[in-house]
N, C-alpha and C positions, 0 to 999 in steps of 0.2 A: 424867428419871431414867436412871442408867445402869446398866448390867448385866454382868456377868464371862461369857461360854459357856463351858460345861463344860469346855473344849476348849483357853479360856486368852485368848479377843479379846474385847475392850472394845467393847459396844456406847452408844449413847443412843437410847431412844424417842422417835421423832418426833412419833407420835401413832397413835391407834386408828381403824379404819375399818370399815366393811363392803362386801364383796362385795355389789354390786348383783346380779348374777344368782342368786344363793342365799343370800342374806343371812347368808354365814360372816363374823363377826368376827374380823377380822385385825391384828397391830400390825405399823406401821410400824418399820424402826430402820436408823441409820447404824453402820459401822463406823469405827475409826478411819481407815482408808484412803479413806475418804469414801465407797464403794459405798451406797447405798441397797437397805435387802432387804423381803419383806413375808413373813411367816409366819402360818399360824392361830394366833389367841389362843391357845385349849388348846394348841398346841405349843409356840408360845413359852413359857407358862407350865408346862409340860408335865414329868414327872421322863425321867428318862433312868439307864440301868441301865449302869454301867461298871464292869469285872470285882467282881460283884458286887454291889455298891457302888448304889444311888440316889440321884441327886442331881437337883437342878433344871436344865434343860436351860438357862437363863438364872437367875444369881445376881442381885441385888439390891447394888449396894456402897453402902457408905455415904454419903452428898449430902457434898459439900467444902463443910465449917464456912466459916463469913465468918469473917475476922480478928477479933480482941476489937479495941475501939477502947480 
């Protein structure tokens, strides 16, 4: 799935993990630059307050439809 940051860059979830030492759940994600990042789940999913405004610190975009055959 991929995701829009607040901010304007296009991520994809790699996949969800946990911290073995404190068992924080964290999701994996690439940017388009191909960095690989890891943030806490709650942030990742997290809202974010910009001049006044909340939004989701990571947007949802819509999956790319298959072609009609």
């Amino acid at each position: 799935m991929r995701y829009r940051h607040y901010k304007g860059g296009v991520y994809e979830v790699v996949c969800e993990a946990t911290i073995e030492a404190d068992l924080t759940a964290v999701v994996v994600y690439r940017g388009q630059d191909g960095k690989t990042w890891v943030r806490p789940r709650d942030a990742f999913f997290g809202i974010v307050e910009v001049d006044g405004a909340r939004m989701p610190r990571f947007a949802p975009l819509d999956p790319t439809p298959l072609a009609s055959a």
